[in-house]
Legacy VTK file of the C-alpha trace (Angstrom):
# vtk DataFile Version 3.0
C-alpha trace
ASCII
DATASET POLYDATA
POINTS 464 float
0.000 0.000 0.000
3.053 2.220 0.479
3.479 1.850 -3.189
0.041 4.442 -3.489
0.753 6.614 -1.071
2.185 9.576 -3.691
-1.379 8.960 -5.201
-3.251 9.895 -2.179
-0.758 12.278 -0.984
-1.212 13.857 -4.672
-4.723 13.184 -4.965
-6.365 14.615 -1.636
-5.559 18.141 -2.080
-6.809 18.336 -5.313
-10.376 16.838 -4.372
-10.556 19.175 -1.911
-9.544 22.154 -3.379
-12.025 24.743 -4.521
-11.520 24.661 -8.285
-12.601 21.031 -7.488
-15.305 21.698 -5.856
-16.313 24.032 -8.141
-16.453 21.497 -11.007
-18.432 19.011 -9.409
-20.960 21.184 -8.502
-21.215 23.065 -11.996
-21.390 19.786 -13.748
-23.784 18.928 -11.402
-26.249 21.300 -13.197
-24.991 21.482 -16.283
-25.540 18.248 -17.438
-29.020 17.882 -16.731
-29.669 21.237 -18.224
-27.668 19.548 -21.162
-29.731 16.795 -21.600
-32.744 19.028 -20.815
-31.676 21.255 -24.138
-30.515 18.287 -26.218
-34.277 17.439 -25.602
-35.353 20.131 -26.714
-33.708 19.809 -29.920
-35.007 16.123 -30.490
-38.678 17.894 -30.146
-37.455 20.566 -32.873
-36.212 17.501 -35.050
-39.770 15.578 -34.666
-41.539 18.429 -35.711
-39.027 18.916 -39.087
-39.603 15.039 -40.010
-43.684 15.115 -39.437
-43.256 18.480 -41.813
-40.989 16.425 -44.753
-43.605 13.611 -44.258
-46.783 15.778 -45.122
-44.697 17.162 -48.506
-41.846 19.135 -49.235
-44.004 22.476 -49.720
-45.437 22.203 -46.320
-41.510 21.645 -44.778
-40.862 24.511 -46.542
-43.904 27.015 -45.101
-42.938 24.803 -41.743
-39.297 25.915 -41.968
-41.048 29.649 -42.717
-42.843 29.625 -40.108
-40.629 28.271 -36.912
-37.948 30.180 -38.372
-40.057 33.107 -37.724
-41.153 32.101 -34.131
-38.300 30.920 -32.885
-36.891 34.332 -33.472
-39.385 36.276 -31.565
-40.268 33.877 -28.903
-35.897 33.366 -27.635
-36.431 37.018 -27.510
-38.456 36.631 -24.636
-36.727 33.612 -23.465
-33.202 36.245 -23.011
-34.966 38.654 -21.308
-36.188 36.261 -18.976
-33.060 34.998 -18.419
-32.822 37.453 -16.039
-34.604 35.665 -13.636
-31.806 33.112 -13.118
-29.438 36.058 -12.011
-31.894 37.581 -9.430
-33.066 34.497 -8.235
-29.220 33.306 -8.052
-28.210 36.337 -6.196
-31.214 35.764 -3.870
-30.686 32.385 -3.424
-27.152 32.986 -2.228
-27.737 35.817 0.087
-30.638 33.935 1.772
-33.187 36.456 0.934
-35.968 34.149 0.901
-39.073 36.682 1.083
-37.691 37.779 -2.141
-36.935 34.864 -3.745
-40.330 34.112 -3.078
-41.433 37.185 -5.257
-39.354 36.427 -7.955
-41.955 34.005 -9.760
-44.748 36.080 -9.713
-42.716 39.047 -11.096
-41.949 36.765 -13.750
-45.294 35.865 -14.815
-46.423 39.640 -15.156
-43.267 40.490 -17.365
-44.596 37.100 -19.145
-47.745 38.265 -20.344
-45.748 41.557 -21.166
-44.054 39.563 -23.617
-45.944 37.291 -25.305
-49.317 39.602 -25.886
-47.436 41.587 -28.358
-45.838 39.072 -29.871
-49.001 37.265 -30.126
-50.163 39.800 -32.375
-47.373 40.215 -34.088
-47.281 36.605 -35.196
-51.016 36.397 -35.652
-50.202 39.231 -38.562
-47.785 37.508 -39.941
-49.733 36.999 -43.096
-49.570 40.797 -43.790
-45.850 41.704 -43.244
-44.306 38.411 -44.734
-45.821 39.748 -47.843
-43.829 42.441 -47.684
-40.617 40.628 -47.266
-41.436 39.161 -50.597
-42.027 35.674 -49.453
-44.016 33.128 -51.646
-47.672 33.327 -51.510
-47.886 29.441 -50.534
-45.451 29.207 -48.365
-46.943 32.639 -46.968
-50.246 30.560 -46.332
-48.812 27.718 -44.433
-46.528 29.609 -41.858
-49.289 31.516 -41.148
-51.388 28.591 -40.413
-48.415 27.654 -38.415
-47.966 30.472 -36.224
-51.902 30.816 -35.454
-51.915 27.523 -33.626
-48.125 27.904 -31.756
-48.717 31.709 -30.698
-51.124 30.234 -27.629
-49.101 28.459 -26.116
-46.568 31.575 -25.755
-47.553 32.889 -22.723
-47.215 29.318 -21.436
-43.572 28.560 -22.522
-42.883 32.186 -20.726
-44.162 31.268 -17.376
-42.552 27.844 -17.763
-38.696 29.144 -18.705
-39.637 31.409 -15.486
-39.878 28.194 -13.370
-37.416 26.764 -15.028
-34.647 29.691 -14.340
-35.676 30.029 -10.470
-35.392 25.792 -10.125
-31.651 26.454 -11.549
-31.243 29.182 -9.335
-31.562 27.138 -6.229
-30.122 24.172 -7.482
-33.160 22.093 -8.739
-31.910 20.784 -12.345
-33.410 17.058 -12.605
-37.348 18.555 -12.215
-36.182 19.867 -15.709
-34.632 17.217 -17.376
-37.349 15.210 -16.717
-40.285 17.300 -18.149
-38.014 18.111 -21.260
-37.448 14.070 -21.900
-41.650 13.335 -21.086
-42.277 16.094 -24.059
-40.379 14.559 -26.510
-43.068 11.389 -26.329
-45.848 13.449 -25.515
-44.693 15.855 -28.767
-44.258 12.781 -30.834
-47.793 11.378 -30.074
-49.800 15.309 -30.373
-48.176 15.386 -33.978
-49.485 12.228 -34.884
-52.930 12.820 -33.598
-52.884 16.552 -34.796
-51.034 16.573 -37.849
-52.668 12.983 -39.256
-56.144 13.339 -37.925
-56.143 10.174 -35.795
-58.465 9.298 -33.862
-61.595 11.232 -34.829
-59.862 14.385 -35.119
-59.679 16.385 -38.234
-56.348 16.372 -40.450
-54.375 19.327 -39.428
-51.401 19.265 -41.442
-49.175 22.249 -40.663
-51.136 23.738 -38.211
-51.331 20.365 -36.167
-47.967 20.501 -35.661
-48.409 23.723 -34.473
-51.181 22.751 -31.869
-48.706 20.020 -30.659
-45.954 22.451 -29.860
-48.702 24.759 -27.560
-50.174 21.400 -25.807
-46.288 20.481 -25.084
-46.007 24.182 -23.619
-48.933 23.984 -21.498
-47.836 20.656 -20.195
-44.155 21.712 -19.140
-45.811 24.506 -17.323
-48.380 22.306 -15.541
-45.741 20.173 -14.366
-43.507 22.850 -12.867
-46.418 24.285 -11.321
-47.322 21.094 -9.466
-43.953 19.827 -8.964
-43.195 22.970 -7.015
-46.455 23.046 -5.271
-45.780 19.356 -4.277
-42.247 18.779 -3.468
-41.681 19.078 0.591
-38.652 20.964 -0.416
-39.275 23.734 -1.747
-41.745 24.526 0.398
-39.494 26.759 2.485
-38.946 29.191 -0.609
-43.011 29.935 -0.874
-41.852 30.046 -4.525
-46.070 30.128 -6.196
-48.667 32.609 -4.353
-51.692 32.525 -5.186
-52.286 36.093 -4.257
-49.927 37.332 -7.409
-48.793 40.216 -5.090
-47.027 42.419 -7.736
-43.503 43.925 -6.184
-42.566 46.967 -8.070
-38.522 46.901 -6.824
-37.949 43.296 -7.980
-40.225 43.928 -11.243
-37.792 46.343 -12.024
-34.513 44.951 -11.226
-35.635 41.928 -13.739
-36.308 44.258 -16.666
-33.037 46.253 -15.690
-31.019 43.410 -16.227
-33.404 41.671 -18.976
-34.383 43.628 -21.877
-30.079 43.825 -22.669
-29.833 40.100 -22.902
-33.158 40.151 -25.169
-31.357 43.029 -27.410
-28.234 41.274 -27.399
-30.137 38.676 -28.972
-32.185 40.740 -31.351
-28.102 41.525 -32.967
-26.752 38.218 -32.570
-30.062 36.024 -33.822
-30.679 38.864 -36.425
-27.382 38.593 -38.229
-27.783 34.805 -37.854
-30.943 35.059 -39.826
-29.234 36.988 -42.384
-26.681 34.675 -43.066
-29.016 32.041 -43.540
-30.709 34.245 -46.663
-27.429 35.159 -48.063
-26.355 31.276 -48.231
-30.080 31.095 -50.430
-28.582 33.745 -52.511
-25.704 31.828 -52.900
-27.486 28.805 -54.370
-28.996 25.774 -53.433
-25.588 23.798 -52.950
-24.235 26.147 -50.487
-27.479 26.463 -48.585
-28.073 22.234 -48.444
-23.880 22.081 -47.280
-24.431 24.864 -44.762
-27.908 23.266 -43.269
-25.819 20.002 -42.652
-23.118 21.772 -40.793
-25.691 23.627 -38.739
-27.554 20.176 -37.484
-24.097 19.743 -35.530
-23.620 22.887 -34.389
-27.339 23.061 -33.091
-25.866 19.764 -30.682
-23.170 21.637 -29.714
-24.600 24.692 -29.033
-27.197 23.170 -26.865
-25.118 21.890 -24.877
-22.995 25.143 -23.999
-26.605 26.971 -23.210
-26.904 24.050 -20.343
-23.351 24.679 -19.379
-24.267 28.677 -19.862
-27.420 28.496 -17.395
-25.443 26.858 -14.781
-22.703 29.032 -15.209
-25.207 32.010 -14.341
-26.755 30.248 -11.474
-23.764 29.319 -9.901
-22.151 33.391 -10.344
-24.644 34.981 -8.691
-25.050 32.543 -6.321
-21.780 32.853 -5.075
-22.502 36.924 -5.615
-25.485 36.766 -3.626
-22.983 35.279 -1.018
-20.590 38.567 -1.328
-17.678 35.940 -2.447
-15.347 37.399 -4.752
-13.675 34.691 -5.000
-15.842 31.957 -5.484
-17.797 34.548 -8.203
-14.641 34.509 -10.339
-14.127 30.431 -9.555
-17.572 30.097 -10.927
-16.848 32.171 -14.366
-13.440 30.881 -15.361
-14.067 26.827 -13.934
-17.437 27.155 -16.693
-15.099 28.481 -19.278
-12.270 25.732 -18.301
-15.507 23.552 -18.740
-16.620 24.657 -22.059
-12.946 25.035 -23.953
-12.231 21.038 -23.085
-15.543 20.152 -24.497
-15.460 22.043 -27.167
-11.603 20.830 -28.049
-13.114 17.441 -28.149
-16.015 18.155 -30.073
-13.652 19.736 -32.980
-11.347 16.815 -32.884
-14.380 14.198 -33.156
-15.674 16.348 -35.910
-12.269 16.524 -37.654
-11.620 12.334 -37.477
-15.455 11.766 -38.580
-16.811 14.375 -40.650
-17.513 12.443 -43.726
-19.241 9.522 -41.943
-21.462 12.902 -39.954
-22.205 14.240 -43.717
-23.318 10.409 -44.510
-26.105 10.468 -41.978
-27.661 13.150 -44.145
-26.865 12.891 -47.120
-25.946 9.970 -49.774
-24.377 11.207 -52.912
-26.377 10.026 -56.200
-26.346 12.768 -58.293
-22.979 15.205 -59.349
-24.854 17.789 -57.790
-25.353 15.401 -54.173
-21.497 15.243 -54.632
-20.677 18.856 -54.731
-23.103 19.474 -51.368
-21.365 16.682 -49.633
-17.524 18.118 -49.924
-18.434 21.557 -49.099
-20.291 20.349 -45.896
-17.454 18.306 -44.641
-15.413 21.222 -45.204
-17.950 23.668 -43.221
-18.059 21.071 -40.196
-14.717 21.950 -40.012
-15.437 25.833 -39.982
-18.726 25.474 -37.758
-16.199 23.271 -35.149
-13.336 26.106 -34.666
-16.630 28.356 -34.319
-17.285 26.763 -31.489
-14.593 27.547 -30.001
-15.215 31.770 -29.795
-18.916 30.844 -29.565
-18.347 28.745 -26.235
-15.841 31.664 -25.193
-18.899 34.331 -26.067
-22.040 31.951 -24.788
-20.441 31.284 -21.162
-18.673 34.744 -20.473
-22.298 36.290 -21.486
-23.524 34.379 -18.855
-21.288 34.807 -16.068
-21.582 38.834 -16.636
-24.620 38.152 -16.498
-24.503 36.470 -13.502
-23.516 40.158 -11.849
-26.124 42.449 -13.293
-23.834 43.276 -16.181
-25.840 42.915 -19.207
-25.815 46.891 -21.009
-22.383 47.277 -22.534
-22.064 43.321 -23.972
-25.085 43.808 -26.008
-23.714 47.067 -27.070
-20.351 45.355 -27.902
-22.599 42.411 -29.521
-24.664 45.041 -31.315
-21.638 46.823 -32.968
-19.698 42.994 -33.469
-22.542 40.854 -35.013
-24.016 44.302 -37.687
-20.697 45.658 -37.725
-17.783 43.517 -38.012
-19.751 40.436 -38.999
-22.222 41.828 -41.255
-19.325 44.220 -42.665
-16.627 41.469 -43.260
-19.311 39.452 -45.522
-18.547 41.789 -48.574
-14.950 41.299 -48.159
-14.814 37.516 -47.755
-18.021 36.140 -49.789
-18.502 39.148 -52.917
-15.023 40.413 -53.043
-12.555 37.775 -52.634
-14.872 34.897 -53.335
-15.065 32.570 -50.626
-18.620 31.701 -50.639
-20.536 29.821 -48.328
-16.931 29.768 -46.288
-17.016 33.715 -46.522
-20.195 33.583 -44.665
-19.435 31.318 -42.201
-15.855 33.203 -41.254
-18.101 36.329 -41.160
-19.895 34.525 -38.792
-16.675 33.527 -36.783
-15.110 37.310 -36.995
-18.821 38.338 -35.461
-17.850 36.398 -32.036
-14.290 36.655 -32.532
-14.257 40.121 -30.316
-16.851 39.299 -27.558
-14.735 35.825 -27.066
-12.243 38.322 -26.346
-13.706 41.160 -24.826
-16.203 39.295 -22.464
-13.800 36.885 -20.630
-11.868 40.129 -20.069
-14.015 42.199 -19.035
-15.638 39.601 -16.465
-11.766 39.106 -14.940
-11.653 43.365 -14.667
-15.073 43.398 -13.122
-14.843 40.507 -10.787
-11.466 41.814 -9.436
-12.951 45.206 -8.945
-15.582 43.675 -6.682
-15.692 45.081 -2.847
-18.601 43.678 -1.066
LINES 1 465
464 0 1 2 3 4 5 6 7 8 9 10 11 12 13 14 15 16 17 18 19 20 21 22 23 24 25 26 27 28 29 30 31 32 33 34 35 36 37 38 39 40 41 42 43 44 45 46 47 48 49 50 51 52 53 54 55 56 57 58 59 60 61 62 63 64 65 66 67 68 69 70 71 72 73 74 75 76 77 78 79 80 81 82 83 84 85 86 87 88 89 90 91 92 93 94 95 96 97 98 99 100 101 102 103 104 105 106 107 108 109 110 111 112 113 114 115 116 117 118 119 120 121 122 123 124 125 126 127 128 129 130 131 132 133 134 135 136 137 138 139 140 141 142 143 144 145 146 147 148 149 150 151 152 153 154 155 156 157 158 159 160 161 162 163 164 165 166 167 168 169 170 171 172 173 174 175 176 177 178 179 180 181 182 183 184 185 186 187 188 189 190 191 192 193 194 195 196 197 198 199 200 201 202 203 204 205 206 207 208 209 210 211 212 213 214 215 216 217 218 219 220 221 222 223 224 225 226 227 228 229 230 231 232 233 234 235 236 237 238 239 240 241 242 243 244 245 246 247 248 249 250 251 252 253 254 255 256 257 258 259 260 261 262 263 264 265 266 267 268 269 270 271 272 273 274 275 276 277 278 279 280 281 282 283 284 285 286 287 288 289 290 291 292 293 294 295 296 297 298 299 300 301 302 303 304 305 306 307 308 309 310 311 312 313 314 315 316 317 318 319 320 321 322 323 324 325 326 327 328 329 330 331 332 333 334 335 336 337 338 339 340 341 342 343 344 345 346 347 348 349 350 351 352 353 354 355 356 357 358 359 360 361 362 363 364 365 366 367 368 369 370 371 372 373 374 375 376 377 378 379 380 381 382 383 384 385 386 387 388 389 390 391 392 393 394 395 396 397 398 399 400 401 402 403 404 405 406 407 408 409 410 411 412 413 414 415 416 417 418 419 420 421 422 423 424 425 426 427 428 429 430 431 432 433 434 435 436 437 438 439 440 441 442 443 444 445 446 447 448 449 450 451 452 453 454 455 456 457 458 459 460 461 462 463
């Protein structure tokens, strides 16, 4: 046994040290949140293959018309987001009375939300016109968004459970509604969209229906979960008086309506892209949706990894530790970087048997789509890297209220550099669909700088 000892003597201070610590406890919520997202994206996958099943025009007014509310609707979702700091912070400091408020607070700014955008989407009809979009495919997202705008106001009140059960370390609740609604997805789409079982033959707008009965059902879970679990009874987190508390009301919108304009820039220029590859042709376009299936994995994953990042910074801010606030940050981008190293050398050994899965070349034209997308899988995996660098320093500044000058430094990176490089690199010196995609790359390339940074100078500068 002597022969160990070096182990032990090597191993025992590094279990107990903090960075240790740290890690276990971040992974602890990360992952489920990962799985909870991956989930998510299974649902979004369901819905894209009962779309190609009814016909290729109706996956095309599908792909219209969840393009369109996935946009508005992770609008709300980022200014929410602010729920997880202030909960976080609460949670940390003990201040349970306003923890308490927190929900409620979060089901007014809800409504806020999603009314307009309910109208918004109902018109969609009108304004997609004007963005010159094909009459059919004009017809079907429409019928689309009609039946998916009601169930808004219920995916709002859910992500505002969802960010307080993160905030006091509650992840598996989560996980497990996000894995019951991929089945119970599955099964509304078949009913809704086929017309089983008495019920009229949807199409489109079945799918659509499924989506807000899957919204309404992660919300009715929450709701009883946290009414019925012994222990969270102590935070008094659902009252049924809705007392409205102006001072917490505001400190959410404060910190909230930057992280939904930092996503109005970055999801914007996103969207733009995504046209400019259809201007490109339909080789570029077909290569670059293969490449994005993968990312969309990826990227998942890092928004768990984000959301625990957040929880567990203003936690330990709520706790006035400056040390354990900047532990929290830099352990989640430590976190992030190794995945994301493996991810781009798993991508690099197997990107021709990924492209496989989606597509097997018949035709010269097959052939040409297939090489280009094994060589953007290689771009989209180095994205990653200043992506995960961007995603998880967002989220530990905003873990400290810090939320106004990254979405100005977004705003001026995404419409400014990245927007402004895609001349250069796609019309000027010809690089195509990889022009766009190293646009997209210079876009992040200063916040993966700027945000890590500027966390480090703020976190230092912290005197509680």
């Amino acid at each position: 046994m002597e022969n160990f000892k070096w182990y032990r003597d090597f191993l025992n201070p590094l279990l107990l040290s903090k960075i240790y610590q740290e890690v276990k406890i971040c992974l602890s919520l990360a992952l489920p949140l990962a799985i909870a997202q991956i989930s998510e994206l299974s649902i979004i996958a369901f819905d894209t293959w009962t779309m190609g099943r009814l016909g290729s025009q109706i996956l095309a007014g599908g792909a219209l018309g969840y393009m369109t509310f996935r946009y508005i609707f992770t609008i709300g979702l980022c200014t929410i987001s602010a729920i997880n700091t202030v909960s976080s912070i609460a949670f940390g400091a003990k201040e349970l009375q306003k923890l308490s408020y927190i929900p409620t607070q979060g089901f007014y700014l809800s409504l806020i939300l999603a009314l307009p955008m309910m109208v918004i989407l109902g018109s969609a009809s009108i304004w997609m016109n004007f963005l010159g979009q094909e009459a059919a495919n004009i017809y079907l997202a429409q019928s689309y968004l009609k039946a998916v705008l009601w169930g808004l106001p219920a995916l709002f009140c859910y992500e505002v459970l969802r960010n307080v059960l993160v905030a006091i370390n509650r992840p598996k609740m989560i996980t497990a509604i996000a894995t019951f609604s991929i089945f119970l997805n599955a099964g509304a789409n078949y009913i809704f969209a086929f017309g089983k079982f008495g019920l009229p033959n949807l199409g489109l707008a079945g799918i659509g229906w499924a989506t807000t009965t899957v919204f309404w059902f992660q919300l009715s879970a929450a709701l009883i979960f946290i009414l019925l679990s012994p222990d969270l009874a102590e935070y008094k987190l659902i009252n049924t008086k809705f007392p409205f508390q102006l001072s917490v009301f505001k400190e959410i919108i404060k910190i909230g309506w930057a992280s939904g304009g930092h996503w109005i820039s970055a999801g914007g220029s996103t969207l733009v892209l995504v046209y400019l590859f259809g201007y490109l042709g339909s080789v570029p376009l077909a290569a670059y949706q293969i490449a994005r299936q993968m990312n969309n994995i990826i990227r998942h994953i890092i928004l768990g990894l984000a959301q625990a990042v957040t929880a567990r910074v203003g936690q330990m801010y709520g706790q006035q530790d400056k040390r354990g606030v900047q532990y929290a940050g830099f352990v989640g981008l430590a976190i992030g970087i190794f995945g994301t190293v493996i991810y781009l050398i798993f991508i690099a050994i197997n990107r021709a048997s990924i492209v496989s899965i989606f597509l097997t070349p018949k035709t010269t034209n097959d052939f040409a789509v297939f090489q280009l997308a094994c060589i953007f899988l290689i771009v989209v995996a180095l994205l990653q890297i200043v992506n995960e660098l961007d995603t998880i320093s967002t989220a530990a500044l905003l873990g400290i209220k810090d939320t106004k000058i990254p979405m100005l430094i977004g705003l001026f990176s995404h419409w400014g550099i990245g927007l402004g490089s895609v001349y250069l690199l796609t019309f000027y010196w010809h690089f195509q669909g990889v022009g766009l995609m190293l646009s997209e790359y210079l876009a992040m390339l200063l916040p993966a700088i700027a945000f890590p940074l500027r966390f480090y100078l703020k976190t230092r500068k912290l005197t509680f």
